[in-house]
C-alpha positions in Angstrom: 3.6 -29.6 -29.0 3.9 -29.0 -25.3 2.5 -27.3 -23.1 3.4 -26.1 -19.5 0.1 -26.2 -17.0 -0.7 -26.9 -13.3 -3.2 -29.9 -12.8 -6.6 -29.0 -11.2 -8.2 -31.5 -8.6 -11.5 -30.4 -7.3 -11.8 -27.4 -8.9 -8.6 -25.7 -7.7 -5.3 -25.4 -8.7 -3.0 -28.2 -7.1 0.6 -28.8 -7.3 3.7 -28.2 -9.2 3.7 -27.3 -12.9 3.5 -30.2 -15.2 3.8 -30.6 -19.1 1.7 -32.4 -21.1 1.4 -32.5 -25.1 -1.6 -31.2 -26.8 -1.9 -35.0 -28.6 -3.1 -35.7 -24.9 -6.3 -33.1 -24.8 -9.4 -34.6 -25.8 -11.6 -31.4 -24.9 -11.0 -27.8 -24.2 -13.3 -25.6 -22.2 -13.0 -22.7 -20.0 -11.7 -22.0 -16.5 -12.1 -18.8 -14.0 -9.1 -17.8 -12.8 -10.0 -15.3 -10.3 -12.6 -13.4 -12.9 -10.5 -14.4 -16.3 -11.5 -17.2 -18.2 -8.2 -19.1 -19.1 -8.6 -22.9 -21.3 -8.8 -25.7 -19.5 -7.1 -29.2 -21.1 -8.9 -32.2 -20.5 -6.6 -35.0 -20.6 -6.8 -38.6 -19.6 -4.5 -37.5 -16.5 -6.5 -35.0 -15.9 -7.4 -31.0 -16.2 -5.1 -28.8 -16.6 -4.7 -24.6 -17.0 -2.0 -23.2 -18.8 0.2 -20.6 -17.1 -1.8 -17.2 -17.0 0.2 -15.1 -14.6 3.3 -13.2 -14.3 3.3 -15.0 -10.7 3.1 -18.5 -12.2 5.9 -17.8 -14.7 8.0 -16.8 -12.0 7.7 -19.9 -10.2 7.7 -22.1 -13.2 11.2 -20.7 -15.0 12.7 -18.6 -12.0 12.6 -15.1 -13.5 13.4 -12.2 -11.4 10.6 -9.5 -10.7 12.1 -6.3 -12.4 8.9 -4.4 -11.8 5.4 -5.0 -11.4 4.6 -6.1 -14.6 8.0 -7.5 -15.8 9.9 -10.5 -15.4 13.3 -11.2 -17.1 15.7 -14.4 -16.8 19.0 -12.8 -14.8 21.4 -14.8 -17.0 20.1 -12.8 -20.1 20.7 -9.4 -18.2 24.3 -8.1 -20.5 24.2 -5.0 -18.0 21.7 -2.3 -16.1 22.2 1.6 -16.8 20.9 4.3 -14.9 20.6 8.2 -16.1 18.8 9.0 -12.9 15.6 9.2 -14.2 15.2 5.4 -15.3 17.4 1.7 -14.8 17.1 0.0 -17.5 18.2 -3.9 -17.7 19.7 -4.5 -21.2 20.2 -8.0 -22.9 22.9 -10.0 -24.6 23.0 -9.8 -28.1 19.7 -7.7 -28.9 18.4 -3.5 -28.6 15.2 -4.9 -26.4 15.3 -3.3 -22.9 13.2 -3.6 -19.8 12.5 -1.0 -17.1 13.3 -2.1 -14.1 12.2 -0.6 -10.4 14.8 1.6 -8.9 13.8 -0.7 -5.3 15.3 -3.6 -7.6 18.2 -2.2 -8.7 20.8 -3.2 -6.1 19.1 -6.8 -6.3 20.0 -7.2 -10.2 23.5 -5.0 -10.3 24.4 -8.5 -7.4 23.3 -11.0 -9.5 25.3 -9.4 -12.7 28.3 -9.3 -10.6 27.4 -13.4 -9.4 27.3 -13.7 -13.6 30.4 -12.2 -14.6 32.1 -14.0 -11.5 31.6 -17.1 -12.7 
């Protein structure tokens, strides 16, 4: 199994996201991520800590920020509605939605327009 992680080198974060596979990890312990113990993989290239932010999976799959505490990949947007009280981004082929900022709005009705387009 894989798994996606950013390598650790003196302590600290460092770098780009790499994958390793868990066949790798010889030991697990624990690492504080700014207060929050996240594991830590011990590998023979080294320590590694899983993704453990909405901040980190935005730079590791390129989501788009549809509020504070959502993310959502733009090419699975189907279409946004708003009623005036709410914008909601709906998805292809399923009844989950996600609220998404009104300050966002004009950002994701572009890239649905880019979508369509092409």
């Amino acid at each position: 199994m894989g798994i996606l992680g950013v390598k650790l080198i003196d302590g600290k974060k460092a770098g780009n996201f790499e994958n390793f596979d868990i066949q790798e990890v010889f030991k697990i312990d624990t690492y504080n991520n700014s207060g929050h113990s996240v594991p830590c993989y011990h590998t023979r290239r080294g320590m590694f800590v899983g993704i453990s932010t909405l901040a980190e999976c935005k730079k590791a799959f390129g989501f788009i920020q549809l509020d504070n505490g959502t993310l959502a990949d733009a090419g699975q947007i189907s279409h946004i509605t708003d009623n005036g009280w709410a914008v909601v981004a709906h998805f292809y082929r399923t009844n989950k939605t996600a609220n998404v900022a009104r300050s966002k709005k004009q950002m994701i009705e572009h890239l649905i327009q880019n979508l369509s387009e092409a």
